[in-house]
C-alpha positions as protocol buffer text, in pm:
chain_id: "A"
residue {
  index: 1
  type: UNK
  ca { x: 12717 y: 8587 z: 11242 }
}
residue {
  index: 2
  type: UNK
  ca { x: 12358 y: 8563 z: 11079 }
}
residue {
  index: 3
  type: UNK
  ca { x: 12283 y: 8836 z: 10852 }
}
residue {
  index: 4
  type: UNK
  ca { x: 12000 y: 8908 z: 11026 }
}
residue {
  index: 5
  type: UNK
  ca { x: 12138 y: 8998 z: 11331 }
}
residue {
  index: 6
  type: UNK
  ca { x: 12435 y: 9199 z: 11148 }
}
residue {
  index: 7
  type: UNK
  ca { x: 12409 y: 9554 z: 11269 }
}
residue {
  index: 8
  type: UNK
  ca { x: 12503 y: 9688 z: 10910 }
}
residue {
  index: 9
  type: UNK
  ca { x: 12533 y: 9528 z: 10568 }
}
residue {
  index: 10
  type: UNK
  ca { x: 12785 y: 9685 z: 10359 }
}
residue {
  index: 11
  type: UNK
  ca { x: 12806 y: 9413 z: 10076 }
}
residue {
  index: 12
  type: UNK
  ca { x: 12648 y: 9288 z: 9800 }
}
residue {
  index: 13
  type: UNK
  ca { x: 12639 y: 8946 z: 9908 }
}
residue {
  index: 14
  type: UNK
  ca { x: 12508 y: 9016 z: 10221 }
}
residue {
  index: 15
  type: UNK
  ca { x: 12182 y: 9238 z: 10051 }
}
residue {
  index: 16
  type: UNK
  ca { x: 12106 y: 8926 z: 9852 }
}
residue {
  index: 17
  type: UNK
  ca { x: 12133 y: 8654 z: 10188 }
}
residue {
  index: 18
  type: UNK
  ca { x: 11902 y: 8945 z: 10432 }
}
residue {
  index: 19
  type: UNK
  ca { x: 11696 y: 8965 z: 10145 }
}
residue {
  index: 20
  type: UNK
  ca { x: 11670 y: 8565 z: 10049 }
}
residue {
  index: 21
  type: UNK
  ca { x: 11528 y: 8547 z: 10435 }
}
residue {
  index: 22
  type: UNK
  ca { x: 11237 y: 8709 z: 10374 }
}
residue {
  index: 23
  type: UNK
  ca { x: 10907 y: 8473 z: 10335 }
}
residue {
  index: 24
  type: UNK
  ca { x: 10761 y: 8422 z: 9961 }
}
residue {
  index: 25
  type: UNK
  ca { x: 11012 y: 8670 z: 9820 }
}
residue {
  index: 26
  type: UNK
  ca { x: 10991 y: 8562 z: 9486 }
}
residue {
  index: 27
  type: UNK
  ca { x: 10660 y: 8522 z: 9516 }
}
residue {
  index: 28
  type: UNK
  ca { x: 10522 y: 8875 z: 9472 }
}
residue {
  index: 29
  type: UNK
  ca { x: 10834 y: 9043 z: 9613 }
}
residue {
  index: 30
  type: UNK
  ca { x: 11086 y: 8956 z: 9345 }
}
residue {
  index: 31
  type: UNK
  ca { x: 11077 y: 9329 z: 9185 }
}
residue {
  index: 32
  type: UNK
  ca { x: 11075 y: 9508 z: 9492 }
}
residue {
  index: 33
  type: UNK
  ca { x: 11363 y: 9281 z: 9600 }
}
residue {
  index: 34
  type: UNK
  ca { x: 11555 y: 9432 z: 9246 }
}
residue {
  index: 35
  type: UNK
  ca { x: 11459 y: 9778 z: 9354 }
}
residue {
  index: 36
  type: UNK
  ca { x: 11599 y: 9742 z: 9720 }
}
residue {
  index: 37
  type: UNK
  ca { x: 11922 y: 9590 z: 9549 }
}
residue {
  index: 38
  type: UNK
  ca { x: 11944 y: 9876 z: 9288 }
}
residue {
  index: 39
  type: UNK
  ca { x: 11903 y: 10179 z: 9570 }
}
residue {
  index: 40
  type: UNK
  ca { x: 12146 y: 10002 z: 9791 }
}
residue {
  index: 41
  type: UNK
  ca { x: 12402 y: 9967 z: 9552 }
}
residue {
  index: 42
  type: UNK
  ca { x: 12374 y: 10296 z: 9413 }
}
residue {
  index: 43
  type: UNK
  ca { x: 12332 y: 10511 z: 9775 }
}
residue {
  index: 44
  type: UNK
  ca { x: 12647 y: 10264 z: 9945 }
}
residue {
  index: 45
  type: UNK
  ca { x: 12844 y: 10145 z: 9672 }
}
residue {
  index: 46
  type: UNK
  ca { x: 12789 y: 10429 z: 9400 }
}
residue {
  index: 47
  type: UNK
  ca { x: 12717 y: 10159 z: 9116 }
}
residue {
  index: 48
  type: UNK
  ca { x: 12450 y: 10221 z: 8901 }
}
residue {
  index: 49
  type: UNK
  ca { x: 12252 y: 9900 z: 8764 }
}
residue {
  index: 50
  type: UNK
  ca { x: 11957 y: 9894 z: 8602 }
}
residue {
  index: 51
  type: UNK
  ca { x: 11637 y: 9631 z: 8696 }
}
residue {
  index: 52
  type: UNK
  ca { x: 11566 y: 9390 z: 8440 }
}
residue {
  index: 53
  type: UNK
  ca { x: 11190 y: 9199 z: 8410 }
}
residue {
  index: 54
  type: UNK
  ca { x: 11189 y: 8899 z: 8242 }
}
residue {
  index: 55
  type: UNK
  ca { x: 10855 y: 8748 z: 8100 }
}
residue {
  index: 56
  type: UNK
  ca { x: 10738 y: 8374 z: 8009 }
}
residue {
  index: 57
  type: UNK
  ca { x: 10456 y: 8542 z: 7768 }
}
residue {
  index: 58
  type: UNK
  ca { x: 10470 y: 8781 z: 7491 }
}
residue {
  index: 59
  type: UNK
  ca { x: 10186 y: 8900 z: 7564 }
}
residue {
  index: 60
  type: UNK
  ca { x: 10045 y: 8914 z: 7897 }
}
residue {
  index: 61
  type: UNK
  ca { x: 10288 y: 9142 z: 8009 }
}
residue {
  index: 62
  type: UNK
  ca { x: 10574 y: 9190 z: 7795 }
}
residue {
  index: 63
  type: UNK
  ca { x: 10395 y: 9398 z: 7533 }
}
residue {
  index: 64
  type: UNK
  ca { x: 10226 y: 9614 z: 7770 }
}
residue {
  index: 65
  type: UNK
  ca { x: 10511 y: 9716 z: 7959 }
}
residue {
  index: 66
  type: UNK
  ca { x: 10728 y: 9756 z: 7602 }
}
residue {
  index: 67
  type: UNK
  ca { x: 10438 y: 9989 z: 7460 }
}
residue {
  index: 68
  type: UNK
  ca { x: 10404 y: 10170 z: 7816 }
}
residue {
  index: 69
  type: UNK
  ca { x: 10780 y: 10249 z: 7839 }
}
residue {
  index: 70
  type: UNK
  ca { x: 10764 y: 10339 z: 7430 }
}
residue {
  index: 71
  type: UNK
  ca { x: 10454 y: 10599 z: 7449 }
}
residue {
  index: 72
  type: UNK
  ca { x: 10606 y: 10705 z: 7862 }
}
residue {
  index: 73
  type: UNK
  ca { x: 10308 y: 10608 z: 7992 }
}
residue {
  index: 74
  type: UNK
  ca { x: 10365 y: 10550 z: 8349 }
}
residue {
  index: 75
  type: UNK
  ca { x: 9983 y: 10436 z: 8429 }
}
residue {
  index: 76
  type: UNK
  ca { x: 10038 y: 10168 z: 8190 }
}
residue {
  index: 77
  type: UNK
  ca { x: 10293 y: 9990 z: 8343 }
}
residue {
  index: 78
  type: UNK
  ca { x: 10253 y: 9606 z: 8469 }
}
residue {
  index: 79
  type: UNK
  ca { x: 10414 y: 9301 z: 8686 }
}
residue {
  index: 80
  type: UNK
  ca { x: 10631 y: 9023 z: 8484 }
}
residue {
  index: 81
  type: UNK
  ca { x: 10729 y: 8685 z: 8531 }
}
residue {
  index: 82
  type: UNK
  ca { x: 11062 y: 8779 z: 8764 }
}
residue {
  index: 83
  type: UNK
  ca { x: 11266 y: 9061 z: 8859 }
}
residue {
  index: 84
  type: UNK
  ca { x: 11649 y: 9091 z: 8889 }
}
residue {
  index: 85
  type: UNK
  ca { x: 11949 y: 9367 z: 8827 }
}
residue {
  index: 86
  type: UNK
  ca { x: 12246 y: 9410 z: 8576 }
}
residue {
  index: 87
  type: UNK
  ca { x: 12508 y: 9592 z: 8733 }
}
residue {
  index: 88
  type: UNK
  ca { x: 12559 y: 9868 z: 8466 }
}
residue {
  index: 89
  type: UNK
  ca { x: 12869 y: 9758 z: 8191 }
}
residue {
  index: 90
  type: UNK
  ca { x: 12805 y: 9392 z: 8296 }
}
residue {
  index: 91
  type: UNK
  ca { x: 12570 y: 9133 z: 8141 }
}
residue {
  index: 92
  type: UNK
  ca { x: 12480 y: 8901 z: 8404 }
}
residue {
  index: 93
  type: UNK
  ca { x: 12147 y: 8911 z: 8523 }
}
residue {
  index: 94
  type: UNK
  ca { x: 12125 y: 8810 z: 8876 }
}
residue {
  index: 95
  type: UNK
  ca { x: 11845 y: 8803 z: 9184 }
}
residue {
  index: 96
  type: UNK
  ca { x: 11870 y: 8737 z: 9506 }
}
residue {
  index: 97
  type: UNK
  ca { x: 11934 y: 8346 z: 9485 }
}
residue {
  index: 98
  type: UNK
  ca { x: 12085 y: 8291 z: 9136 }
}
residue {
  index: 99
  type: UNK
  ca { x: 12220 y: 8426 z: 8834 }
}
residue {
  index: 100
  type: UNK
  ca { x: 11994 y: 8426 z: 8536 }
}
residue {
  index: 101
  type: UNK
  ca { x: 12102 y: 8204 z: 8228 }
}
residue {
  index: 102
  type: UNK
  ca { x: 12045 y: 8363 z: 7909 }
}
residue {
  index: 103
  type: UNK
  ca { x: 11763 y: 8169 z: 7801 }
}
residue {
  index: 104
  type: UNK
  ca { x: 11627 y: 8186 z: 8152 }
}
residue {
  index: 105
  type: UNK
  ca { x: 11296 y: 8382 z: 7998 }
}
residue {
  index: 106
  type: UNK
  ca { x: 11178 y: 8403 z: 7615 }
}
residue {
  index: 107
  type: UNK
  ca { x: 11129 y: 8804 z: 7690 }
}
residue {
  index: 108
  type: UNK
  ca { x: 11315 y: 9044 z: 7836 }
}
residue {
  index: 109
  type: UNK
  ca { x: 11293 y: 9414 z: 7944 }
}
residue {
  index: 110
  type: UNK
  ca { x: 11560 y: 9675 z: 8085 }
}
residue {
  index: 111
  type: UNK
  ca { x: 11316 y: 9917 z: 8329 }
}
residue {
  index: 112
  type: UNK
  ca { x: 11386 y: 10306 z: 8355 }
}
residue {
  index: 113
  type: UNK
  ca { x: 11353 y: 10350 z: 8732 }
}
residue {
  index: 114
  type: UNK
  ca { x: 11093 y: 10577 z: 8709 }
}
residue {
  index: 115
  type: UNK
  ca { x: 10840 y: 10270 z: 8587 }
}
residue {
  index: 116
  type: UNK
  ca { x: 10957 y: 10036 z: 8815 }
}
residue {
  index: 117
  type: UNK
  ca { x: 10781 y: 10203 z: 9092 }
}
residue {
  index: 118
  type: UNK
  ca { x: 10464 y: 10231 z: 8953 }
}
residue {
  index: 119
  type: UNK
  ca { x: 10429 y: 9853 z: 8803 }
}
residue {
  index: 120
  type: UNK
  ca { x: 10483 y: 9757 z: 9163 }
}
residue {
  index: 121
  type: UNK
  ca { x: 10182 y: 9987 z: 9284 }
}
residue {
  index: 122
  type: UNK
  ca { x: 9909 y: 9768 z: 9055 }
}
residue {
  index: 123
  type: UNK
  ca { x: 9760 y: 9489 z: 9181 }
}
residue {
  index: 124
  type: UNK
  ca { x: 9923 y: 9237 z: 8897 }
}
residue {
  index: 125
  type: UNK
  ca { x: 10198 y: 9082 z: 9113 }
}
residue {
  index: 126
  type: UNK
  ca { x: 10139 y: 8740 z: 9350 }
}
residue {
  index: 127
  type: UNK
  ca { x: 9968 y: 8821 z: 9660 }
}
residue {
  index: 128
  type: UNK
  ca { x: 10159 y: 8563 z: 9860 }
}
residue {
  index: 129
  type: UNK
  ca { x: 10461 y: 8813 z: 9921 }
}
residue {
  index: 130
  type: UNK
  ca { x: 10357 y: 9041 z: 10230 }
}
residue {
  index: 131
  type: UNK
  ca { x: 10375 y: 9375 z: 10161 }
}
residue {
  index: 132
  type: UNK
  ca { x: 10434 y: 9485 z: 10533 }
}
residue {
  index: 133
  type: UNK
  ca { x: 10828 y: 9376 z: 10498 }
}
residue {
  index: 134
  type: UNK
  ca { x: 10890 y: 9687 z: 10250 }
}
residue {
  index: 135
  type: UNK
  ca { x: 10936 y: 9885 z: 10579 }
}
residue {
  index: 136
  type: UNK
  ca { x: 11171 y: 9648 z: 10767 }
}
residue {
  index: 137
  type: UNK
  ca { x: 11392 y: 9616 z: 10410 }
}
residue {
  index: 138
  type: UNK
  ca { x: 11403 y: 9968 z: 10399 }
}
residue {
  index: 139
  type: UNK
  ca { x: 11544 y: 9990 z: 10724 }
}
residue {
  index: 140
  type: UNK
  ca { x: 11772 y: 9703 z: 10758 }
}
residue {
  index: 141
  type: UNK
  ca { x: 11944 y: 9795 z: 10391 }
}
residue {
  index: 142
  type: UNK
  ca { x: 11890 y: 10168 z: 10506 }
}
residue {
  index: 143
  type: UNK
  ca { x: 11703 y: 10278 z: 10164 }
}
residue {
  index: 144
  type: UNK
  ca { x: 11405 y: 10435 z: 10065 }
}
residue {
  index: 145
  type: UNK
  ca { x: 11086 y: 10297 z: 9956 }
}
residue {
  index: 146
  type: UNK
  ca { x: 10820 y: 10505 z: 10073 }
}
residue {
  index: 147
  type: UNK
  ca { x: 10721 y: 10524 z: 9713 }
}
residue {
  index: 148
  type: UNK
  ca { x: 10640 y: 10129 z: 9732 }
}
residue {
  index: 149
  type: UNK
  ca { x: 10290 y: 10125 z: 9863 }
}
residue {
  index: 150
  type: UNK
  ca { x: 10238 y: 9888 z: 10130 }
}
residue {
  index: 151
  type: UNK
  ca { x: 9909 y: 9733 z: 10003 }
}
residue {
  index: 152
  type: UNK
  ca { x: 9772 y: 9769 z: 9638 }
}
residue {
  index: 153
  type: UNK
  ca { x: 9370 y: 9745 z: 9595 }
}
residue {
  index: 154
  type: UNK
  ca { x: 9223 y: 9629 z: 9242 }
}
């Protein structure tokens, strides 16, 4: 049966293959995809994991996000080069199509929950993913997101 049409999703695999089906995922969508993947494992598996963003430059956006997260500066916060999750006491980084190799990106950096959210409310991440899906992720993996806005101005 297509995922799509499954009534509930109740594993891992299945999260990753709903969410793969969704248009321009990784571009734009990639961290909200690792925040979807991170609530559903935690509210229907009880595993905790923690969303990883991985950077090609030093400095575009790795050192703003590092010094944001060091002075807890939530307004600070920006987009990176991907998105994915490490299932807490495990060290594979994975999204929703692969698993990350260790040399995957030259920067990496493990984000608290609580500035996830707000790097995906600025307008820094590709414009090709369309916001409007949040909703319809939210209720197929039966999450919550409201705190994702569904459009970001400049």
């Amino acid at each position: 049966m297509s995922i799509l049409k499954k009534s509930k999703i109740t594993e891992l695999d299945d999260v990753k293959e709903y969410l793969k089906s969704i248009p321009s995922l990784h571009y734009g969508g990639c961290g909200i995809a690792a925040l979807a993947i991170k609530r559903w494992l935690k509210k229907h598996k009880n595993i905790d994991s923690h969303i990883i963003y991985g950077f090609t430059n030093k400095h575009d956006y790795y050192r703003p996000n590092a010094i944001a997260i060091e002075k807890n500066d939530l307004n600070a916060v920006s987009s990176c080069s991907h998105a994915g999750v490490c299932i807490n006491g495990e060290t594979t980084i994975f999204d929703v199509k692969t698993v990350w190799s260790k040399d995957e990106f030259p920067y990496y950096l493990t984000m608290p929950e609580e500035f996830v959210v707000p790097s995906l409310n600025v307008n820094r991440w590709n414009s090709c993913f369309d916001r409007s899906h949040i909703k319809d992720i939210a209720n197929k993996l039966k999450i919550d997101l409201s705190d994702v806005k569904l459009r970001v101005d400049d």
